[in-house]
C-alpha positions as CSV (number, residue, x, y, z in Angstrom):
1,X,0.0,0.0,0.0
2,X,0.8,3.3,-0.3
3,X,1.4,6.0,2.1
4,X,-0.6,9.4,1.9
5,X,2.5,10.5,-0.6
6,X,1.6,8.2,-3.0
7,X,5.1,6.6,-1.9
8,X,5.3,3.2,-2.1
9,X,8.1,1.0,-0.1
10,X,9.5,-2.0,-2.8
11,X,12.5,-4.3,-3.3
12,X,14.2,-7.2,-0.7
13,X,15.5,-7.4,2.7
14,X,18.5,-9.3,3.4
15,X,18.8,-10.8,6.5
16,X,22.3,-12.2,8.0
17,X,22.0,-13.7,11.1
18,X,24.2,-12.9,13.8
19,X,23.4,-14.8,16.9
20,X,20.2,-16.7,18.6
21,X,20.2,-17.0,21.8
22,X,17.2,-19.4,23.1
23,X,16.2,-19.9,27.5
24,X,13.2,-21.7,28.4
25,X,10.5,-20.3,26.1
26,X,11.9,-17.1,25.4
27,X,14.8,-16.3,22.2
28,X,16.7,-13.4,21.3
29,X,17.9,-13.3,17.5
30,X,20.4,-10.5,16.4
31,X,20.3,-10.0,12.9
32,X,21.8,-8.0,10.2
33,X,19.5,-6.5,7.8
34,X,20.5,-5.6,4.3
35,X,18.1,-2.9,2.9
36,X,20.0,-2.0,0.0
37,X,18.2,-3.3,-2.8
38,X,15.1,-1.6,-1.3
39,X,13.9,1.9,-1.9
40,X,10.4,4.4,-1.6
41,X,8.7,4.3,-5.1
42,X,6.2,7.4,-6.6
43,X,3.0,4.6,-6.7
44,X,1.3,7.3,-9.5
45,X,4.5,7.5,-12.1
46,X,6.9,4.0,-11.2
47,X,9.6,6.3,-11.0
48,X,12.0,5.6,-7.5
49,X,12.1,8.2,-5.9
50,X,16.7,9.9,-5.5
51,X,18.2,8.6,-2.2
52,X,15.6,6.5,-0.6
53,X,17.8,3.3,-1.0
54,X,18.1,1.3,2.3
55,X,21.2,1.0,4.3
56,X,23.6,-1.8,3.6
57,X,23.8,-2.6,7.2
58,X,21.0,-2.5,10.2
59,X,21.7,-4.4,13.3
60,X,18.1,-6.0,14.4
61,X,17.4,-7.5,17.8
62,X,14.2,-9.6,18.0
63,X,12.8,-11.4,21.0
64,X,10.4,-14.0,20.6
65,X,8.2,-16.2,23.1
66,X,7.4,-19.7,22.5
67,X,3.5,-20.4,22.6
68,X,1.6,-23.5,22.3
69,X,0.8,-21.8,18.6
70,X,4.5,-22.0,17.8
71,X,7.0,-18.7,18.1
72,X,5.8,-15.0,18.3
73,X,7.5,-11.5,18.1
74,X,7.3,-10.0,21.2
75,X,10.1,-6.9,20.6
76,X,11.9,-5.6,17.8
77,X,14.2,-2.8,17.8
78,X,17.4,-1.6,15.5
79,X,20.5,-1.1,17.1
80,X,22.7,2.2,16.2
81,X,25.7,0.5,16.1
82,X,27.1,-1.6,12.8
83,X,26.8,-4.9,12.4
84,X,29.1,-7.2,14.5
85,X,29.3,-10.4,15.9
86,X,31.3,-10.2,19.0
């Protein structure tokens, strides 16, 4: 969908996976995200719209809880630090 701009969000998210770290029912999953090859669209002309590419590098932390329905988000947040693993 697009936004009141008639900007619409396209392309792929790499995701690189840094760590998981699981106790009991709960897991915390860092993750690197590649947004690069996405980028805001004008939904009315096609046309991408200059410097609205995705950074190369966003370091993700996720926590999810396990459930008798499987595993569910229950926290996301981007880090403002690069990528790393140690």
């Amino acid at each position: 969908t697009a936004d009141k701009n008639h900007h619409r969000f396209v392309g792929r998210i790499e995701t690189h996976i840094i760590a998981i770290e699981i106790t009991n029912a709960t897991a915390t999953v860092d993750d690197c995200l590649d947004y690069s090859r996405t980028r805001w669209k004008d939904a009315r002309t096609g046309r991408s719209i200059a410097g609205s590419e995705g950074p190369a590098a966003t370091w993700a932390v996720t926590t999810l809880r396990q459930t008798p329905a499987g595993w569910r988000i229950t926290k996301a947040k981007a880090r403002r630090k690069a990528c790393t693993n140690d």
